[in-house]
C-alpha positions as CSV (number, residue, x, y, z in Angstrom):
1,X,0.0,0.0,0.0
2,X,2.7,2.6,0.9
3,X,5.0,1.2,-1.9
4,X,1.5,2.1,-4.3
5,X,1.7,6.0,-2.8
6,X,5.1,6.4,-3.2
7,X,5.7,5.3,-6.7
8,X,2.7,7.6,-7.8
9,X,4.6,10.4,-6.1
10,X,8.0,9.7,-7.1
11,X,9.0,10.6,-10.7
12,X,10.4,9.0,-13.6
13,X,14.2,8.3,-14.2
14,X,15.9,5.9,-17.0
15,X,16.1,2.4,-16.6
16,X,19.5,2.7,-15.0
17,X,18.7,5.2,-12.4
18,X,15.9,2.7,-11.6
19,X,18.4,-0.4,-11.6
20,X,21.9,1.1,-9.9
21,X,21.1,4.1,-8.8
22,X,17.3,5.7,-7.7
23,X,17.3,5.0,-3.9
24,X,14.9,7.8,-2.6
25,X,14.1,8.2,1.0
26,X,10.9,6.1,1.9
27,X,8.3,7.7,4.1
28,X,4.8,7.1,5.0
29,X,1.9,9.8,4.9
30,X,4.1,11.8,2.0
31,X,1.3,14.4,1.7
32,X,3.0,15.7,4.2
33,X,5.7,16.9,2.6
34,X,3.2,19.0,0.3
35,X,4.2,22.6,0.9
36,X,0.4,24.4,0.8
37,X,0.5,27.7,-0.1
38,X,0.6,29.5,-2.8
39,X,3.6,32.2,-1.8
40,X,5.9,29.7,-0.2
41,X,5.1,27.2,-3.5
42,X,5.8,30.0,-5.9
43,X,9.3,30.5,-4.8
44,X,10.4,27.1,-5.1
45,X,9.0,25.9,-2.1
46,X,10.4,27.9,0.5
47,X,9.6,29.4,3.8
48,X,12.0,29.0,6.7
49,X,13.1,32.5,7.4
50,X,11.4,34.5,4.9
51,X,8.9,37.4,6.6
52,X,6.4,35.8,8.4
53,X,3.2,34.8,7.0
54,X,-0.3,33.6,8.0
55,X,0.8,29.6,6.6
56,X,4.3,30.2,8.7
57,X,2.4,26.7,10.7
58,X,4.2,24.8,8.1
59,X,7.4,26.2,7.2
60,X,8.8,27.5,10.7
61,X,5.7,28.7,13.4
62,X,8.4,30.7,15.2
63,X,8.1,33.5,12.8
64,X,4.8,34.2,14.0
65,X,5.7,36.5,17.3
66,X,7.5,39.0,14.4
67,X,4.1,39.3,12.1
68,X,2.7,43.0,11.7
69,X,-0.9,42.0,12.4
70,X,-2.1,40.6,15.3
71,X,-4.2,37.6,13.6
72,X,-5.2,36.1,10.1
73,X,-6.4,33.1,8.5
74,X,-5.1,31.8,5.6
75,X,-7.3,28.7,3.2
76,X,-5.4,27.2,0.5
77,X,-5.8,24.7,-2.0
78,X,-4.2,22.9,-4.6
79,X,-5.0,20.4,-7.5
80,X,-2.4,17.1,-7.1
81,X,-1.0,16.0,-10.0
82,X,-3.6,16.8,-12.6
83,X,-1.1,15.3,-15.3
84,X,-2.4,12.2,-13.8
85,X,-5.6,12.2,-12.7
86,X,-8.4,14.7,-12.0
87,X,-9.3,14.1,-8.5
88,X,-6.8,14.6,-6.1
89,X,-6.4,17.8,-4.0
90,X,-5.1,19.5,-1.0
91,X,-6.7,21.3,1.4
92,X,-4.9,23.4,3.8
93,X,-6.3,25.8,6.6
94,X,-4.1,28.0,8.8
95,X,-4.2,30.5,11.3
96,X,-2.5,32.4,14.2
97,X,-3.6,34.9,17.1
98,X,-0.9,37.0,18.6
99,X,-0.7,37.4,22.4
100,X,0.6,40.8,23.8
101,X,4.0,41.5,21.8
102,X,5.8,38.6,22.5
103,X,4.0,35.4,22.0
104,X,1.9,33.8,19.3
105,X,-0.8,31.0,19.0
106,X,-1.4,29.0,15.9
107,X,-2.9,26.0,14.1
108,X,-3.4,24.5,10.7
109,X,-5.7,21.6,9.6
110,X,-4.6,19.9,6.4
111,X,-6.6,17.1,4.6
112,X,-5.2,15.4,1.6
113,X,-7.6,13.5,-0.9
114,X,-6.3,10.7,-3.2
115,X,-9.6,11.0,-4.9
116,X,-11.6,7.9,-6.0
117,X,-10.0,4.5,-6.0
118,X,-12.1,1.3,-7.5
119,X,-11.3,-1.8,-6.1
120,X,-12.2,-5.4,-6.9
121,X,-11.5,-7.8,-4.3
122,X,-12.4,-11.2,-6.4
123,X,-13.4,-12.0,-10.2
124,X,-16.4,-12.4,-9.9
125,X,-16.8,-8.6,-8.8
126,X,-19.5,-9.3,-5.9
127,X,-17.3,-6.9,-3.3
128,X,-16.5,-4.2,-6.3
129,X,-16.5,-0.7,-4.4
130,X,-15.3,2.7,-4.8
131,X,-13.6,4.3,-1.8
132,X,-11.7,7.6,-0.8
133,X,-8.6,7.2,0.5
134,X,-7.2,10.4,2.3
135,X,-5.1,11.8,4.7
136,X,-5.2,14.7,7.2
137,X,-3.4,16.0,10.5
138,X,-4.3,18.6,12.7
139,X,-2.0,21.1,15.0
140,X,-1.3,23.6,17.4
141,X,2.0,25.9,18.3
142,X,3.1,28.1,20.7
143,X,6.0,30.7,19.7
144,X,7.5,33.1,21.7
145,X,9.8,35.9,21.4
146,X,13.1,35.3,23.8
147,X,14.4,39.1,22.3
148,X,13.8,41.5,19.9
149,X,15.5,39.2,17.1
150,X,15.4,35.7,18.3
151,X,12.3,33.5,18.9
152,X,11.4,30.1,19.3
153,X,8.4,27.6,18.6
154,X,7.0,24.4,19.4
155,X,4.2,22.4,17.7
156,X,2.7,19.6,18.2
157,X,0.5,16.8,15.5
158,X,-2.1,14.5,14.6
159,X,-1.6,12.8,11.6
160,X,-4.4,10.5,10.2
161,X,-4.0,8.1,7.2
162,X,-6.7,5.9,5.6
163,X,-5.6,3.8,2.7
164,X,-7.2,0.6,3.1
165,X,-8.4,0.1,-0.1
166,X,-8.1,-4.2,-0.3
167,X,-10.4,-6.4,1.4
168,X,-7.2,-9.2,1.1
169,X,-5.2,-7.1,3.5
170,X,-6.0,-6.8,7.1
171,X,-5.5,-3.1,6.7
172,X,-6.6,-0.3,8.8
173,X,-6.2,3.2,8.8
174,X,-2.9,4.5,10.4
175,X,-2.3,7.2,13.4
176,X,0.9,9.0,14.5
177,X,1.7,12.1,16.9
178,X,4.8,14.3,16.2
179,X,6.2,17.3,17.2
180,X,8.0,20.2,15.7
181,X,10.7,22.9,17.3
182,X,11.6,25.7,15.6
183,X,14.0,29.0,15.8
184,X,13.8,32.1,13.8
185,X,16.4,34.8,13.6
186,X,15.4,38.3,12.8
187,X,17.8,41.5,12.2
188,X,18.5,44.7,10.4
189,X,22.1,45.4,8.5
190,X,23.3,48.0,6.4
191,X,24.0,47.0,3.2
192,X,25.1,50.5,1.4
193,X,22.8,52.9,2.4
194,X,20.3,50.4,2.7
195,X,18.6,48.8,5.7
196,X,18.1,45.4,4.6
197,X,16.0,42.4,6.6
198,X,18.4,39.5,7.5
199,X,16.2,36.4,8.3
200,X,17.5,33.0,9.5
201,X,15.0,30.0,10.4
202,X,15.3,26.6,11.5
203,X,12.3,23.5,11.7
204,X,12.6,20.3,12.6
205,X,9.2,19.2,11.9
206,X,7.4,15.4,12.6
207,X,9.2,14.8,15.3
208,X,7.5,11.5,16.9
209,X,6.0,8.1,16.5
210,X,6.0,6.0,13.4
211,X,2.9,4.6,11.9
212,X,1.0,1.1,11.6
213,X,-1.8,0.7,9.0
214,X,-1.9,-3.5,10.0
215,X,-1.5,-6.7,8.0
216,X,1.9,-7.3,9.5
217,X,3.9,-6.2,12.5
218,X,6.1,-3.4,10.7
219,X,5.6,0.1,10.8
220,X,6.4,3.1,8.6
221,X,8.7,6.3,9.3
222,X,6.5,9.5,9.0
223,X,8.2,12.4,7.1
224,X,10.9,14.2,9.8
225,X,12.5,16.7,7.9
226,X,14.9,19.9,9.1
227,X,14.4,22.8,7.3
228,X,17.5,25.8,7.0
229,X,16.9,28.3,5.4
230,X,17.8,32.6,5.1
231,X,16.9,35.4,3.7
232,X,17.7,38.6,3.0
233,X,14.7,41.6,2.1
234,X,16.3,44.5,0.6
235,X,14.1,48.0,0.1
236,X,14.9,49.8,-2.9
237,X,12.9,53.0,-2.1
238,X,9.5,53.8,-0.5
239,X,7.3,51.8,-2.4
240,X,9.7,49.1,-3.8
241,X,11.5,46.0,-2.5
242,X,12.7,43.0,-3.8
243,X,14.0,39.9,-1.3
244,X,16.3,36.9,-1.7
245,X,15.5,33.3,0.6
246,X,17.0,29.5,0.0
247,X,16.1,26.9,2.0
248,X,17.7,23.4,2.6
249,X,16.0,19.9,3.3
250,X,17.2,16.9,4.7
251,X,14.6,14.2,5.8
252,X,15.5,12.6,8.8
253,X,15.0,8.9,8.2
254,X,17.0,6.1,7.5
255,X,17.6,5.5,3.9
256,X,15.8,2.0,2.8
257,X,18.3,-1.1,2.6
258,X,19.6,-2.5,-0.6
259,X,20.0,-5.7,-1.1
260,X,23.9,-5.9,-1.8
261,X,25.0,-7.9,-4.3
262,X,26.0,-12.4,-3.3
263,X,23.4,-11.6,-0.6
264,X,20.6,-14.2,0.0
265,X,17.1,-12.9,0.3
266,X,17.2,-14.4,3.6
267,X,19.6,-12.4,4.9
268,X,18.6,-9.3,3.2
269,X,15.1,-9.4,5.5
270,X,16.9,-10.1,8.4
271,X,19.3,-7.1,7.8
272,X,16.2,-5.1,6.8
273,X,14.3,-5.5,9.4
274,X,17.3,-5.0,11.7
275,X,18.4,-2.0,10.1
276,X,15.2,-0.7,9.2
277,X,12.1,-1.6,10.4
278,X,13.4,-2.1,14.2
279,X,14.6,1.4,14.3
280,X,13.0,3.4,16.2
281,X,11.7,7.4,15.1
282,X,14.7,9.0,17.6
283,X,17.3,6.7,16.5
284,X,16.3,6.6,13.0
285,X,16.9,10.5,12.7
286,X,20.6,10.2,13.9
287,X,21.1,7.3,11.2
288,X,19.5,9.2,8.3
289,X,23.2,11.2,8.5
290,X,25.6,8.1,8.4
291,X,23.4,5.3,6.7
292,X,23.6,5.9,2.6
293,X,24.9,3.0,0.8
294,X,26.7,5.3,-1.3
295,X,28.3,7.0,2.1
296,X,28.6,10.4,2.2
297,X,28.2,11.5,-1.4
298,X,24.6,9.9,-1.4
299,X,23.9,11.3,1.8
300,X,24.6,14.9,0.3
301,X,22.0,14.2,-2.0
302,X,19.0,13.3,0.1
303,X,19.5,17.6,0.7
304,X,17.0,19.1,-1.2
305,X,17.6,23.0,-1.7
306,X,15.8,25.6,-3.4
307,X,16.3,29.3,-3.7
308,X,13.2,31.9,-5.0
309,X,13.1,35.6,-5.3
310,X,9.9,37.5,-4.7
311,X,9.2,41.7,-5.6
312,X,6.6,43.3,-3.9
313,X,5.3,47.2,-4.8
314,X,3.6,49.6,-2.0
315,X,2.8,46.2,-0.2
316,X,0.0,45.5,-2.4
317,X,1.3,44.0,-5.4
318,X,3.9,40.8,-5.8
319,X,6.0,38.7,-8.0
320,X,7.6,35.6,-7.7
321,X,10.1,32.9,-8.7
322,X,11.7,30.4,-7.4
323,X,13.3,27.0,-8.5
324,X,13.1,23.6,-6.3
325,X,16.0,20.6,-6.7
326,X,16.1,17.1,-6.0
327,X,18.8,14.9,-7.1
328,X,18.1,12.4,-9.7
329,X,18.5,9.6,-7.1
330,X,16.3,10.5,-4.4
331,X,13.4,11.5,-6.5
332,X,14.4,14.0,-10.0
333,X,12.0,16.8,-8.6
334,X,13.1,19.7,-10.4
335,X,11.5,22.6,-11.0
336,X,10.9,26.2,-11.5
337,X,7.9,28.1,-9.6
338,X,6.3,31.3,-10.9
339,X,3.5,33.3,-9.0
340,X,2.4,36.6,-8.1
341,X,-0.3,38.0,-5.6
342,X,-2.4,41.3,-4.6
343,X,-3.4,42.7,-1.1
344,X,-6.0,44.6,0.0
345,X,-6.9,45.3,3.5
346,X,-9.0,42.9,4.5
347,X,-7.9,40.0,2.1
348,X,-5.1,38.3,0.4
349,X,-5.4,36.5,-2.8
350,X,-2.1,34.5,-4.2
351,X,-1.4,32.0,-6.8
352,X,1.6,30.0,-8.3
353,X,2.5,27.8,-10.6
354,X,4.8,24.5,-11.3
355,X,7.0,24.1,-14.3
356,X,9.0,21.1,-14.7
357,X,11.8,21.0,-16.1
358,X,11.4,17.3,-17.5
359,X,7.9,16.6,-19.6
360,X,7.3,13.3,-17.6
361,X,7.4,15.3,-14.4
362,X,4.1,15.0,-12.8
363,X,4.3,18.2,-10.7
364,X,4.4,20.1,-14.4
365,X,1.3,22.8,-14.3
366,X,0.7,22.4,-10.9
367,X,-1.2,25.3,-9.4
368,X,-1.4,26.8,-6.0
369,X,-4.5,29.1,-4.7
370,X,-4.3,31.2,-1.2
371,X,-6.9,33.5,0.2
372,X,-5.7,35.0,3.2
373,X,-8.2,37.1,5.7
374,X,-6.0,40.1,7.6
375,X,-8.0,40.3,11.3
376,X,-6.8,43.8,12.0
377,X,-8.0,44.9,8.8
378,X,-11.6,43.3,9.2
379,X,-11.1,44.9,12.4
380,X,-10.9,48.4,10.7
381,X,-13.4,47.9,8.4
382,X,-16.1,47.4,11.1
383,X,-14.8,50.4,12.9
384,X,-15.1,52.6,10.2
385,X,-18.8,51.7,9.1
């Protein structure tokens, strides 16, 4: 069942990537992986330490305690991998509420629909059915400023998976809990005559149990990833300024064995499930840094990075690019974002867009939609009628 997900989300590489070389990093509940908005997505899937915005609940929630408005709620949604199929979607729905000057509440609710799946569980097609298999977590955070440029964060998950989708299986539907921490570094510098925004941000997110959907004793690694990332925001005059951000991925789970070559079968499922499978979350994320076969030049690429630029006039008005890469081993996402997005006082609206840079990418026209709701605004607006 998870081997199904994955290959549907991985991409497609030669022959011989398949055969020597493609060794990505296996994870359960991948959706979460998914970034969800529209601003982040345009610039090639970035957010750790650019400004903070209302979907900073997935990309680093210690931003939060630096945003400008005391509270906002952000829905977004995307269409999966329409070069596919025509059902699949994310929905994402985030929030925060500032407290006092120093201290931030938030929470997101994401819920991921594989569409519809028909299943036939004998030939004679009396137990046909259609089901929807999704996923969905929930959470909360709590960020607080320690100074004027340093604050931290701490979040904590439900995640929910339901794939059963074969009555052979003795399936069920899958729970974990994680956490995430998270740092956020916020300063001024002169560059020139220019006071420029220097932003650094750190999130290790999915912190916590591993997952069991049944039919045998093993269960999956949920997606732990740590995020780096900086920025820089430089204002060109009054109305005009244009800022810079990369970010940096590592997933922090143990790379999948492969069977090496003279070995039996047997041992290879003794090794796997020693090496593998009896690992436990904690341990597994100190092994994701040592346990490549191909040592430590296949370790450097399970680090996904991407860099985006984003130019925004008067605070109303933004464009934005960005480009995403995955090495051709751990997946062949690559990728160049476009997007732009216009603010009023009340409301947001922001879109991007995918495009691949190989035609058999999946991910190619993917779109992004964000409507963001400014609380201080509506706030305004009330007091003024």
């Amino acid at each position: 069942m998870i081997s199904s997900l994955l290959a549907v989300m991985s991409l497609t590489v030669s022959a011989q990537d398949k055969n020597s070389m493609f060794n990505p990093v296996h994870t359960s509940v991948t959706s979460q992986t998914i970034a969800p908005d529209a601003r982040g997505g345009a610039m090639g899937d970035i957010g750790a330490a650019t400004d903070p915005d209302v979907n900073s609940q997935y990309w680093n929630p210690a931003k939060y305690p630096f945003a400008i408005s005391r509270a906002g709620v952000a829905l977004n949604y995307t269409p999966w991998l329409r070069q596919l199929v025509n059902d699949m979607d994310l929905a994402y729905l985030a929030g925060y509420y500032r407290i006092g000057d120093y201290s931030a509440v938030s929470s997101s609710l994401r819920y991921f629909s594989l569409g519809e799946v028909y299943t036939s569980s004998d030939v004679s097609g009396s137990n046909d059915m259609t089901i929807h298999p999704y996923e969905m977590s929930f959470d909360v955070a709590y960020s607080l400023m320690l100074s004027e440029k340093f604050s931290i964060a701490a979040a904590v998950r439900w995640i929910h998976s339901d794939l059963t989708y074969d009555y052979t299986e003795e399936t069920t539907p899958g729970n974990a809990f994680a956490a995430d921490i998270a740092a956020y570094y916020q300063n001024y510098i002169n560059i020139g005559q220019r006071e420029c925004q220097l932003g650094i941000g750190l999130n290790v997110s999915n912190i916590g149990s591993k997952i069991t959907f049944g039919g045998d004793d093993n269960s999956e690694f949920i997606p732990t990833n740590l995020r780096l990332g900086a920025s820089l925001m430089v204002p060109i005059d009054e109305y005009n300024k244009f800022t810079i951000a990369a970010d940096a991925n590592k997933l922090l789970v143990p790379t999948y064995p492969q069977k090496k070559d003279g070995e039996s079968d047997e041992d290879f499922e003794v090794r796997k499930q020693k090496d593998y499978y009896d690992v436990s979350s904690i341990s597994g994320m100190f092994k994701s840094f040592t346990d490549a076969p191909g040592g430590f030049k296949e370790e450097m690429q399970e680090v996904n990075w991407s860099v985006g630029g984003e130019y925004t006039y008067n605070d109303k008005f933004s464009v934005r690019v960005g480009y995403h890469h995955e090495s051709e081993n751990k997946g062949n996402r690559k990728y160049f974002t476009v997007g732009a997005g216009f603010k009023m006082n009340v409301f947001s609206l922001d879109a991007g867009y995918v495009i691949a840079t190989a035609k058999s990418n999946p991910l190619d026209q993917t779109m992004r939609f964000t409507l963001t709701f400014d609380m201080d605004g509506i706030k305004d607006l009330f007091k003024r009628k």
